[in-house]
C-alpha positions in Angstrom: 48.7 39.9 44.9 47.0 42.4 47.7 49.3 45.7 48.4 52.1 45.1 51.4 51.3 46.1 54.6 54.3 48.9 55.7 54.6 49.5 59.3 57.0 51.3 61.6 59.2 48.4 62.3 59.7 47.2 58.3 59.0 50.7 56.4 62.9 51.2 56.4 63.8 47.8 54.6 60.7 47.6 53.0 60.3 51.5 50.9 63.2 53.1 51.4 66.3 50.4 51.0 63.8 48.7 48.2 65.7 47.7 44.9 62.4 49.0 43.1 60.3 52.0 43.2 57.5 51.9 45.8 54.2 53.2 46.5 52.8 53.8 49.8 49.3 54.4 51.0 48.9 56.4 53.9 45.4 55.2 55.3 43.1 54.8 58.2 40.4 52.0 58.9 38.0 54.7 60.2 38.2 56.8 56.4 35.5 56.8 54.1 38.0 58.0 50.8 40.7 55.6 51.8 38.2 53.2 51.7 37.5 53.7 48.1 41.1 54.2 47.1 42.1 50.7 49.1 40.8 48.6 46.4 42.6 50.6 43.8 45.7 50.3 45.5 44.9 46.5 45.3 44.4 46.6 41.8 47.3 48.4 40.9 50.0 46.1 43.3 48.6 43.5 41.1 49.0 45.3 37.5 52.7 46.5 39.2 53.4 43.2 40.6 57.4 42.9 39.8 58.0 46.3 38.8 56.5 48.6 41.8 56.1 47.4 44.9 52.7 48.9 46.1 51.3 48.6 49.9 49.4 50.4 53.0 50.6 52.2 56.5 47.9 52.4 58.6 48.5 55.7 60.2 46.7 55.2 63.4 49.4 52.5 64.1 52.4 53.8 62.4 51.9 57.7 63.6 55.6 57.9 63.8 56.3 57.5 60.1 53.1 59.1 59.3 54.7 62.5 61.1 58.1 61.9 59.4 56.7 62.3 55.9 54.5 64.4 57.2 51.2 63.2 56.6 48.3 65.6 57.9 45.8 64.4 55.5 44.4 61.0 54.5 44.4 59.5 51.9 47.9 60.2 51.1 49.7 58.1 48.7 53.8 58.8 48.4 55.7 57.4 45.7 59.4 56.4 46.0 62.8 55.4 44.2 65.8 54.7 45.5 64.5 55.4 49.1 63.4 59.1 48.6 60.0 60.8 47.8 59.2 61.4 43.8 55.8 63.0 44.4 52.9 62.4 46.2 49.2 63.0 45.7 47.0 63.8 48.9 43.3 63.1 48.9 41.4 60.8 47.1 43.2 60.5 43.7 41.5 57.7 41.9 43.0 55.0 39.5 44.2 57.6 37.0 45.6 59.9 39.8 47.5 57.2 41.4 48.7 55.7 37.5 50.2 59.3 36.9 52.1 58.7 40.3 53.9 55.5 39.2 54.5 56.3 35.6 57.1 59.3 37.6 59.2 56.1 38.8 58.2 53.4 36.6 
């Protein structure tokens, strides 16, 4: 299963009234390290897959959320439970980097 694609209009529903923890990726199309963390973040919503929900906001459309967490820097990847921020990790952070994320909510 591919990561979830968060926007604007479903972030709400989707991270922060979610029954499990989530991780969000904080990307743009136009970013070389988001592009080598996007296939992580792949990997991992399928190693997660019933026990973290895992997905992608595309900043460039979804600059409203973006500024309410905000996000100045991308890649940033924001973990959640129980709809509020655990920790987050800015900049690349590789597989390990983004593991140590989700064993804080897992």
């Amino acid at each position: 299963m591919a990561a979830v694609q968060f926007s604007d209009d479903n972030f709400n529903d989707k991270v922060i009234k979610a029954d499990k923890p989530v991780l969000v990726d904080f990307y743009a199309d136009w970013c070389g390290p988001c592009q080598m963390a996007a296939p992580i973040i792949d990997e991992l919503a399928e190693t997660y897959q019933g026990k973290v929900v895992i997905g992608k906001l595309n900043v460039d459309d979804n600059q409203l959320t973006a500024g309410q967490y905000g996000v100045m820097s991308i890649p940033t990847v924001i973990v959640f439970k129980e709809g509020k921020e655990v920790d987050r990790k800015v900049g690349y952070g590789g597989k390990t980097g983004y593991e140590e994320l989700l064993k804080q909510v897992g």
